[in-house]
C-alpha positions in Angstrom: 0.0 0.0 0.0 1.1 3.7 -0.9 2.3 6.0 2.1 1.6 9.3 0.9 3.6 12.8 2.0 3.4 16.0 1.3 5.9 18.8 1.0 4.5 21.9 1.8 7.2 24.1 0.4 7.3 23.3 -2.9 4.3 25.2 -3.7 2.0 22.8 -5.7 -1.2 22.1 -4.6 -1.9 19.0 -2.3 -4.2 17.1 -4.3 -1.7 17.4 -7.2 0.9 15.5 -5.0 -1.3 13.0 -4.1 -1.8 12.5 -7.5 1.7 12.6 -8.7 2.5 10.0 -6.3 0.3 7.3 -6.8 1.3 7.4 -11.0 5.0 7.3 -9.8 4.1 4.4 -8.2 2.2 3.4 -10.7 5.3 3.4 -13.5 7.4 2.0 -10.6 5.3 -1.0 -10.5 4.9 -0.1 -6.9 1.1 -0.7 -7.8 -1.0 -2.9 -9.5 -4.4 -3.1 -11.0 -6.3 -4.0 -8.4 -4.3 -2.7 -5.8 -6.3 -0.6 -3.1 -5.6 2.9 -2.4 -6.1 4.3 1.5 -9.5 4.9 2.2 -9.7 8.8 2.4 -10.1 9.2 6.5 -7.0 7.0 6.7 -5.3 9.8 3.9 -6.4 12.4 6.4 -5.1 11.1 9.7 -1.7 10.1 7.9 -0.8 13.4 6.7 -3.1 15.7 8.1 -4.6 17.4 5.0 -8.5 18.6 4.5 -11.0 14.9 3.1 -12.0 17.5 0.0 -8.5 17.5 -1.3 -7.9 13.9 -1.2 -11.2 13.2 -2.7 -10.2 15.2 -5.4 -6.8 13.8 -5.9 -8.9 10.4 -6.2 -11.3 11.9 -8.8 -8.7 13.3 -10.6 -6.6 9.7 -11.0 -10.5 8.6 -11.9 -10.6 10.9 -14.7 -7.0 9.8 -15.9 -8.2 6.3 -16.3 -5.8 5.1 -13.3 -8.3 3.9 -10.7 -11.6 3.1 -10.1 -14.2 3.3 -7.1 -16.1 1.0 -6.0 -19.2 1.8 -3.7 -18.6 0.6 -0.3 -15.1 -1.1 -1.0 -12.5 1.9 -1.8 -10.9 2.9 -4.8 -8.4 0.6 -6.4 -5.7 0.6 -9.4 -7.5 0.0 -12.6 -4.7 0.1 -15.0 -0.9 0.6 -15.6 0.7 3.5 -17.4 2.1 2.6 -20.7 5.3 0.6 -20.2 8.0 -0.2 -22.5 10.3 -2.1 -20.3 13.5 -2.2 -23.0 13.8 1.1 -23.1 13.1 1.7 -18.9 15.5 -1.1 -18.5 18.2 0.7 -20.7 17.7 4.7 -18.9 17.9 3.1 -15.5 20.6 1.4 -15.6 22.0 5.0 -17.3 20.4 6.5 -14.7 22.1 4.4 -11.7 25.4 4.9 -13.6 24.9 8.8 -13.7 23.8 8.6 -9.5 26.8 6.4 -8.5 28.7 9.2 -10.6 27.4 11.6 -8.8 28.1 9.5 -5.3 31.7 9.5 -6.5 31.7 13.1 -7.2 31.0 14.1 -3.5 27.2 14.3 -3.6 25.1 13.5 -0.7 21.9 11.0 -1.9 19.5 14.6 -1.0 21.7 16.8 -3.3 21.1 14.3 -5.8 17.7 14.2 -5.5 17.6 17.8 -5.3 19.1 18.0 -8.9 16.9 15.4 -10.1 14.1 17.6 -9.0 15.7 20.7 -10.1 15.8 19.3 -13.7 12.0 17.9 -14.0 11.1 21.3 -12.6 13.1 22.9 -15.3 11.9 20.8 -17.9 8.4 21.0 -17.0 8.4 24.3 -16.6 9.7 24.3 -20.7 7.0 22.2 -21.3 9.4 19.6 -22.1 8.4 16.6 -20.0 
């Protein structure tokens, strides 16, 4: 099951997060179809965040084709995100090259994260990615 967390600096919305993190997961292969997401009061007491946003961080994955609710059981994984694993295969083992790189270069594992996210920021911001 997914923990979720939120960064309250980083100034996009809640629901967005939530959202973001269940397709990361998703792409991970962290979840499955049929995998249940946390009920929405269990959401609430985990990070402390208002029952609207998570409901619409649920609807939202709803609307993307991603999950599915069903009355009076939860909501649950209805479908993976378009995989090709080659080519995931081949840019993470790039990717773990580049990191150990960066190990070797001095950088701590949260600067390296901190560039990872410094360049999807950038190149969403670009509307690259």
């Amino acid at each position: 099951m997914i923990v979720f967390r939120l960064d309250r600096r980083t100034g996009v919305p809640a629901y967005r997060q939530l959202v973001d993190q269940v397709r990361h997961a998703v792409n991970l292969g962290l979840l499955q179809p049929g995998d249940q997401l946390p009920a929405v009061r269990e959401v609430v007491k985990q990070i402390t965040i208002n029952p609207n946003t998570v409901h619409r961080a649920y609807r939202e994955l709803e609307l993307l084709g991603l999950t599915e609710g069903r009355v009076g059981s939860g909501t649950f994984i209805k479908a993976s995100l378009a995989e090709q694993p080659n080519q995931q295969s081949k840019l993470l083992s790039r990717l773990e090259r580049w990191i150990r790189d960066a190990q070797e270069a001095g950088l701590s594992a949260e600067a390296i994260e901190a560039l990872v996210d410094k360049a999807t920021r950038q190149m969403k911001e670009e509307g690259e990615l």
